[in-house]
DRENTI-907965 format. One record per residue: residue number from 1; x, y, z of N, C-alpha, C in turn; residue in three letters. Coordinates in steps of 0.2 Angstrom, whole numbers. Layout:
+-----+-------+-------+-------+-------+-------+-------+-------+-------+-------+---------+
: num :   n.X :   n.Y :   n.Z :  ca.X :  ca.Y :  ca.Z :   c.X :   c.Y :   c.Z : residuo :
+-----+-------+-------+-------+-------+-------+-------+-------+-------+-------+---------+
: NUM :     X :     Y :     Z :     X :     Y :     Z :     X :     Y :     Z :     ALA :
...
+-----+-------+-------+-------+-------+-------+-------+-------+-------+-------+---------+
//
This chain:
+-----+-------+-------+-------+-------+-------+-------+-------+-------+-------+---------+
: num :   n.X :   n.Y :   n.Z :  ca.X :  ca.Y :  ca.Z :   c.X :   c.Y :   c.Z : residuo :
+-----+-------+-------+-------+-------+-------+-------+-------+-------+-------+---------+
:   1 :    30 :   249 :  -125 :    34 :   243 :  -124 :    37 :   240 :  -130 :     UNK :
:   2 :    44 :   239 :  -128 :    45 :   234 :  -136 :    43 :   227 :  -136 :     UNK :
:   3 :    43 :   223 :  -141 :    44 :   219 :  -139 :    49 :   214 :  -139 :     UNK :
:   4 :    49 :   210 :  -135 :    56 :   206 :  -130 :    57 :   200 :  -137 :     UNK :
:   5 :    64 :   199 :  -138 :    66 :   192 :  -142 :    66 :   186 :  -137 :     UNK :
:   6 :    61 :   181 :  -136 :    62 :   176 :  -133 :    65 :   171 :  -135 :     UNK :
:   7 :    68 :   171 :  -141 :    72 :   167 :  -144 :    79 :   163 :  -142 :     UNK :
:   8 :    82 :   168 :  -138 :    87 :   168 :  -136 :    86 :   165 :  -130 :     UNK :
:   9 :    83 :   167 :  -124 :    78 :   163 :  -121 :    80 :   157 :  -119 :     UNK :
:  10 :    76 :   155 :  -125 :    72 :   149 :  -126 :    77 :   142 :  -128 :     UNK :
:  11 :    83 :   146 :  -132 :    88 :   141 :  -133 :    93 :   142 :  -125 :     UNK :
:  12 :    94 :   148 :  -123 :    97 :   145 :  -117 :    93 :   140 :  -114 :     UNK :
:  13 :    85 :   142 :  -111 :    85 :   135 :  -107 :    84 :   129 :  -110 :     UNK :
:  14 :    85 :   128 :  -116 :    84 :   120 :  -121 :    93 :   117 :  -118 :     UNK :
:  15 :    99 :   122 :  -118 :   104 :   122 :  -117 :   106 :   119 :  -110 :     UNK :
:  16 :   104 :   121 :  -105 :   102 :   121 :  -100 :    98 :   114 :   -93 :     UNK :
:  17 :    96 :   110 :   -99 :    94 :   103 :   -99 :    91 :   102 :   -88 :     UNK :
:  18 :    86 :   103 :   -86 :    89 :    98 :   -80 :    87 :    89 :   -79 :     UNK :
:  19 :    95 :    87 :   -78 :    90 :    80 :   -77 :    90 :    78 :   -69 :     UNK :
:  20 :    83 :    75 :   -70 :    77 :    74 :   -64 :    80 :    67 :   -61 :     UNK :
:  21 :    82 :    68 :   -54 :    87 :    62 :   -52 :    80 :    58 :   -51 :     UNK :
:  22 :    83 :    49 :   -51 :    80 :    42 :   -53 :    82 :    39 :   -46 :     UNK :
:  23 :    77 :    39 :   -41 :    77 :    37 :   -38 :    73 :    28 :   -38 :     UNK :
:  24 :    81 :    23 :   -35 :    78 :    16 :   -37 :    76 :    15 :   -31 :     UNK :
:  25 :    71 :     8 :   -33 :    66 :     8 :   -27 :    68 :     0 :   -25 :     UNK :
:  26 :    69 :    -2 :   -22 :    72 :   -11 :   -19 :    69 :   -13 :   -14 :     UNK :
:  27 :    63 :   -18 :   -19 :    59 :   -21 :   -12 :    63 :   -24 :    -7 :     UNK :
:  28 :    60 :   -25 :     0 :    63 :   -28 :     5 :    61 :   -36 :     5 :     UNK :
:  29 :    64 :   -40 :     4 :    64 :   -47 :     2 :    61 :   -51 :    10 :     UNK :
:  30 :    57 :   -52 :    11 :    54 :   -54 :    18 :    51 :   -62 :    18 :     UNK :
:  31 :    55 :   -67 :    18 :    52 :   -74 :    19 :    44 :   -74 :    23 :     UNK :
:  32 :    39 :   -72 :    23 :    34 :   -77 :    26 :    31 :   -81 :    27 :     UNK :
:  33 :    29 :   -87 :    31 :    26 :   -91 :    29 :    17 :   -89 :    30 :     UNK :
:  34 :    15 :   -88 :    24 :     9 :   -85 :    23 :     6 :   -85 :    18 :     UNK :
:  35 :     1 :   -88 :    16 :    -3 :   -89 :     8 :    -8 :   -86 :     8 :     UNK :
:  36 :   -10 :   -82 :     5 :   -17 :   -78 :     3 :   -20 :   -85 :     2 :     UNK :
:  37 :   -26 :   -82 :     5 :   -34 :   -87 :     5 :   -39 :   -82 :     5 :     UNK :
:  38 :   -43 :   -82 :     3 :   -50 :   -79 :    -1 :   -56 :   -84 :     0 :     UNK :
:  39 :   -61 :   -81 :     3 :   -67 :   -85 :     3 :   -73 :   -79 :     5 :     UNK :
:  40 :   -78 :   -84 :     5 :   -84 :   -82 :     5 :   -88 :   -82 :    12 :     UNK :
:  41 :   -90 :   -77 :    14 :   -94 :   -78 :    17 :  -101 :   -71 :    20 :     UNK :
:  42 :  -106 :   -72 :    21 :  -108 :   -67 :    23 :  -108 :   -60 :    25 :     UNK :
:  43 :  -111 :   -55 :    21 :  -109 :   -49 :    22 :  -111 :   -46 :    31 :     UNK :
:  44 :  -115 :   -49 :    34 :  -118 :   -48 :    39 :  -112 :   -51 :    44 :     UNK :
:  45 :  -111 :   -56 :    45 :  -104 :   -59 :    48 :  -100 :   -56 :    47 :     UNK :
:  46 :   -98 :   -52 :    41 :   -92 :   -48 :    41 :   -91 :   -43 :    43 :     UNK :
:  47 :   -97 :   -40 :    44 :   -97 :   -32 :    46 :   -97 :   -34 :    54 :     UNK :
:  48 :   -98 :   -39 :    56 :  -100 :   -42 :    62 :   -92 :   -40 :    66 :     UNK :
:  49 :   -87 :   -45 :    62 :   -83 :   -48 :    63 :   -76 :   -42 :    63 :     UNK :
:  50 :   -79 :   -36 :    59 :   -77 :   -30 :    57 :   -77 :   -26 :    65 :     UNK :
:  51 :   -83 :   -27 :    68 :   -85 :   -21 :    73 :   -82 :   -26 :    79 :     UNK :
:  52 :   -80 :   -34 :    78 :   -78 :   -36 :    86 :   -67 :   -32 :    85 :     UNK :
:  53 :   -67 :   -33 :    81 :   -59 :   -32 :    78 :   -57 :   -26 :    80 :     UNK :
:  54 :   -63 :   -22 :    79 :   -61 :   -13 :    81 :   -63 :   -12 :    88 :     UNK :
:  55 :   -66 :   -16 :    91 :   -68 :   -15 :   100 :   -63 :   -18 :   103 :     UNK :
:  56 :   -58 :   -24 :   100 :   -54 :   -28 :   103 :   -45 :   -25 :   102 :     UNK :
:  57 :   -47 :   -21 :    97 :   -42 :   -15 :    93 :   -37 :   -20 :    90 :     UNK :
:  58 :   -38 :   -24 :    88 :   -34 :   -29 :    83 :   -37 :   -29 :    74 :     UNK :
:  59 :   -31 :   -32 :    72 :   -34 :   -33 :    64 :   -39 :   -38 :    65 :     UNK :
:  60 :   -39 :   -36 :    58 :   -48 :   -41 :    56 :   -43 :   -48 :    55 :     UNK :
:  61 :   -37 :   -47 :    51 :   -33 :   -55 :    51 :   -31 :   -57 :    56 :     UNK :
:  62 :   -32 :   -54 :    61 :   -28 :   -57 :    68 :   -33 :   -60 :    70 :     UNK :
:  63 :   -39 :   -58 :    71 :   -46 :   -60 :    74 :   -45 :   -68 :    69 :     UNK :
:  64 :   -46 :   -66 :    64 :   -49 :   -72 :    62 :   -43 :   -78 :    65 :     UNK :
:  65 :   -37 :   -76 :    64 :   -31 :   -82 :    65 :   -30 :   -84 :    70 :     UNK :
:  66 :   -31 :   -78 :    77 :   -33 :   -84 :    84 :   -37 :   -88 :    85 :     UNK :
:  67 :   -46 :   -85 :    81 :   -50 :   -90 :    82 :   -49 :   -99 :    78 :     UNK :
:  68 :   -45 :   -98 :    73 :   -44 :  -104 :    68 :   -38 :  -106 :    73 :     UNK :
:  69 :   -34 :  -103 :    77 :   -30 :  -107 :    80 :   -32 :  -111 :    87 :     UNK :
:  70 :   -35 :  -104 :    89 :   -38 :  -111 :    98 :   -46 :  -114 :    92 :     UNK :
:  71 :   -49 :  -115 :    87 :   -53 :  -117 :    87 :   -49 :  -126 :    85 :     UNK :
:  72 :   -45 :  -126 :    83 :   -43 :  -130 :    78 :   -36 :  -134 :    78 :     UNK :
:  73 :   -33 :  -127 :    81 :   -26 :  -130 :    85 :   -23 :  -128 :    91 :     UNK :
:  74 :   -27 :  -128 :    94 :   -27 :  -128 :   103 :   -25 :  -136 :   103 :     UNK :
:  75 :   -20 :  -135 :   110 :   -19 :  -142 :   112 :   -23 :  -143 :   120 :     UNK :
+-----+-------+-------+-------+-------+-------+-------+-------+-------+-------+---------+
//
């Protein structure tokens, strides 16, 4: 077997360039009224509150937000 000149090759594909399309990304601009809150509480209570959220098939935020709402701002 001879050997092969990959030189030539090599400049076609440098010649041959591909460019990789740039796809732009545009977040969704979405007003809500919502403020991250963070606190502390009990790991026992949260696994607690984890396990009523998945029997009631709702999020663990929803849970919390009804009960702050009929506890707090029920009429």
């Amino acid at each position: 077997m001879a050997k092969q000149d990959f030189t030539a090759l090599i400049g076609k594909a440098k010649e041959n360039q591909i460019k990789t399309p740039i796809q732009k990304v545009v977040p969704i601009k979405e007003k809500k009224d919502e403020v991250l809150f963070s606190l502390h509480i009990p790991a026992e209570k949260l696994k607690a509150l984890k396990i009523i959220s998945a029997e009631k098939d709702v999020s663990l935020k929803s849970l919390i937000n009804s009960a702050i709402d009929e506890k707090y701002f029920a009429e």
